[in-house]
KOLLO-217968 format. One record per residue (C-alpha): residue in one letter; x, y, z. Coordinates in steps of 0.25 Angstrom, whole numbers, padded with zeros to 4 digits, always signed. Layout:
% residues N
AXYZ
...
END
This chain:
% residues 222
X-0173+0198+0015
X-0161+0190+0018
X-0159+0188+0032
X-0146+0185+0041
X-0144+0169+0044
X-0155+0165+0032
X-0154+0150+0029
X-0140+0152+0038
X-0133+0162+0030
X-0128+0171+0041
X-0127+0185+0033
X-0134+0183+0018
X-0133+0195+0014
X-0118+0196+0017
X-0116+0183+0010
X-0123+0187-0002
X-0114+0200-0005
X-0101+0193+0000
X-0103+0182-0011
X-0107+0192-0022
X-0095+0199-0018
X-0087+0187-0017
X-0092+0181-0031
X-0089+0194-0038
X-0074+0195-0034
X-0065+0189-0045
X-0062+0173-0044
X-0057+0162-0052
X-0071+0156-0055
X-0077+0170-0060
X-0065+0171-0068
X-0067+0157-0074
X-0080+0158-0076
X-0076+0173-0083
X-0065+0168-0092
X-0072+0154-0096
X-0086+0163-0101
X-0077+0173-0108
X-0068+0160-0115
X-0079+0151-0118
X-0093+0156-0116
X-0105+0156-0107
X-0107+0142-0106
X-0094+0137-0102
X-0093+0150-0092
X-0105+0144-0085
X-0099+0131-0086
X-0088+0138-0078
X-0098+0145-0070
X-0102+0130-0066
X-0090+0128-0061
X-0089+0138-0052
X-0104+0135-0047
X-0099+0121-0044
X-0088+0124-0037
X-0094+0134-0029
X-0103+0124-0023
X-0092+0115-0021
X-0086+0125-0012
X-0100+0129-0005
X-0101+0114-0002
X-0089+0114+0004
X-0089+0125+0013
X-0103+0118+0018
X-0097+0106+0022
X-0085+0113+0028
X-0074+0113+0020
X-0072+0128+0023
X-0069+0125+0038
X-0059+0112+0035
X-0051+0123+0025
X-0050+0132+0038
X-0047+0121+0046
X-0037+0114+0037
X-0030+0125+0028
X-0021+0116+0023
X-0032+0111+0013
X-0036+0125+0009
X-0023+0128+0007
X-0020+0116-0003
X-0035+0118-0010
X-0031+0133-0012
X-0017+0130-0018
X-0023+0119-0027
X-0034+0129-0032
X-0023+0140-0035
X-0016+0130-0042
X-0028+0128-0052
X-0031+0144-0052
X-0018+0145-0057
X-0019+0135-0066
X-0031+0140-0072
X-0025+0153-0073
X-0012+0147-0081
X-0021+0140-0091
X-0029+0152-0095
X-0016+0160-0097
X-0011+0151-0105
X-0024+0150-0113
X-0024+0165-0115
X-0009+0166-0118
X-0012+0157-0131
X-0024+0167-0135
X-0015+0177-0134
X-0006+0172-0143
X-0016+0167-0153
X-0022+0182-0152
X-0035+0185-0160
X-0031+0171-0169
X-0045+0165-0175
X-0039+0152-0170
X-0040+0157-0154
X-0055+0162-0156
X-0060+0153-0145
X-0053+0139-0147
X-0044+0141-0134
X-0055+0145-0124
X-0063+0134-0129
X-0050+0124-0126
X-0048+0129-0113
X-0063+0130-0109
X-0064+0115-0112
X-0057+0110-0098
X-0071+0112-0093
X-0075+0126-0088
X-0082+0121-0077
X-0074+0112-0071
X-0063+0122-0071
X-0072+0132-0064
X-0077+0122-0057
X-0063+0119-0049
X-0059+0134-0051
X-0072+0137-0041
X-0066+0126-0033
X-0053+0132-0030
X-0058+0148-0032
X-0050+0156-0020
X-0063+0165-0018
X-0072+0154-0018
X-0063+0147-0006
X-0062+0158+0001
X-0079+0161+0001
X-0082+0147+0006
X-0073+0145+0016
X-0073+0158+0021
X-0084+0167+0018
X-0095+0158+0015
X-0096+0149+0026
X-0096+0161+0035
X-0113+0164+0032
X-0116+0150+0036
X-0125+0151+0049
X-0117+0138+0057
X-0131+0139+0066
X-0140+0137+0052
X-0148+0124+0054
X-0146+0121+0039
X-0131+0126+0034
X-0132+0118+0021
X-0145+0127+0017
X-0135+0141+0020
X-0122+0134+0011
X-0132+0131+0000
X-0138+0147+0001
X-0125+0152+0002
X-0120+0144-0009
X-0134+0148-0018
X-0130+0163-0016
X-0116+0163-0020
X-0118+0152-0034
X-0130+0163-0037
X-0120+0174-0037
X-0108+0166-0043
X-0119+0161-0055
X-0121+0178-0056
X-0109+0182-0056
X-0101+0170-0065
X-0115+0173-0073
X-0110+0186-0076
X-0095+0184-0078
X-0100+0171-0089
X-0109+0182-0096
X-0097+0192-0097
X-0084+0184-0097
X-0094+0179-0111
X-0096+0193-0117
X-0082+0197-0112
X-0076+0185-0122
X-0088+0189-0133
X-0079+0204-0131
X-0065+0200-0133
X-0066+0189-0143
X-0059+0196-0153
X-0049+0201-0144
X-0042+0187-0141
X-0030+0193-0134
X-0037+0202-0125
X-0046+0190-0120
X-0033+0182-0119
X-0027+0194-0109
X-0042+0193-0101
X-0038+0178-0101
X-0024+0180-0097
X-0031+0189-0086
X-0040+0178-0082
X-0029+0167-0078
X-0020+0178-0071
X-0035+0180-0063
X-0033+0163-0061
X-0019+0162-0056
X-0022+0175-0046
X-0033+0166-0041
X-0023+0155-0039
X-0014+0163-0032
X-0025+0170-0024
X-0030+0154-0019
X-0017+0150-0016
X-0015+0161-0005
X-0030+0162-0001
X-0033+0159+0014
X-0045+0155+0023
X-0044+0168+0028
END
């Protein structure tokens, strides 16, 4: 049984549903992660998915070491991080609409039967997920103000409590991202013959992206 302050985690069980709640909600890396699987296939959706896990641990570490108190005590950086991160939300977002206004156009053609997803996967999946992860709203938000808050300051070893905490939210994510790999792949398998309804689910996608963009640039520290 889990118990209140194991290994400094001040309420484990609250944690644990709190991040399963928090990973399920829609964000920019599940929706990479979504969109790359149902273009390109599993293997490159884990690639992406390797991305996010990186990333991940970049802000985890981050947060260990502090970072979340500097961004409260000097907004100013927070503020130019999360305006340079909407920028590149945007213009991810631009890039795949642009990608599925040409599908569009070409329709159900034989010479738009996978050539283009393959084009636009080759910028790397995973670095692109990768700094995606790095500038994800939700994710900034979790580390600086919800993840910290289960770390027992009086816990004679707080590198062992970032390091559980951290284990329990890539378990989740690998479930989740997992799942979405899995069904973004049969979801694709599903409309391949019906190229411009996959071009409007894609269309769909980089409307999701430039939201995000919008949603980081006015995101607070709460």
């Amino acid at each position: 049984m889990i118990m209140d302050g194991m290994l400094g985690i001040t309420d484990p069980l609250t944690y644990l549903l709190g991040t399963i709640a928090i990973v399920l909600l829609p964000g920019p890396n599940s929706m990479f992660v979504l969109s790359t699987a149902a273009r390109s296939g599993v293997r490159r959706g884990y690639r992406a998915a390797a991305g996010v896990f990186l990333g991940d641990l970049v802000l985890m570490t981050l947060a260990a070491a502090g970072v979340a108190s500097l961004l409260r005590a000097y907004p100013p950086v927070f503020t130019l991080l999360k305006y340079a991160g909407a920028a590149y939300l945007a213009y991810l977002g631009l890039g795949m609409a642009r990608a599925a206004v040409r599908r569009w156009r070409r329709g159900g053609s034989a010479s738009s039967s996978g050539t283009e997803p393959e084009r636009d996967d080759a910028r790397d999946p995973f670095r692109r997920a990768f700094l995606v992860s790095l500038i994800n709203p939700k994710a900034i938000l979790f580390f600086v103000s919800f993840f910290i808050q289960f770390v027992d300051p009086g816990y004679a070893y707080p590198a062992l409590t970032f390091v559980v905490l951290g284990a329990i939210l890539q378990v989740c994510s690998v479930a989740y991202l997992s799942a979405l790999i899995f069904g973004g792949n049969m979801l694709a398998n599903q409309l391949r013959r019906r190229r411009r309804l996959a071009s409007a689910l894609s269309a769909g996608v980089a409307a999701l992206f430039i939201g995000f963009g919008v949603k980081l640039a006015t995101a607070s520290l709460g």
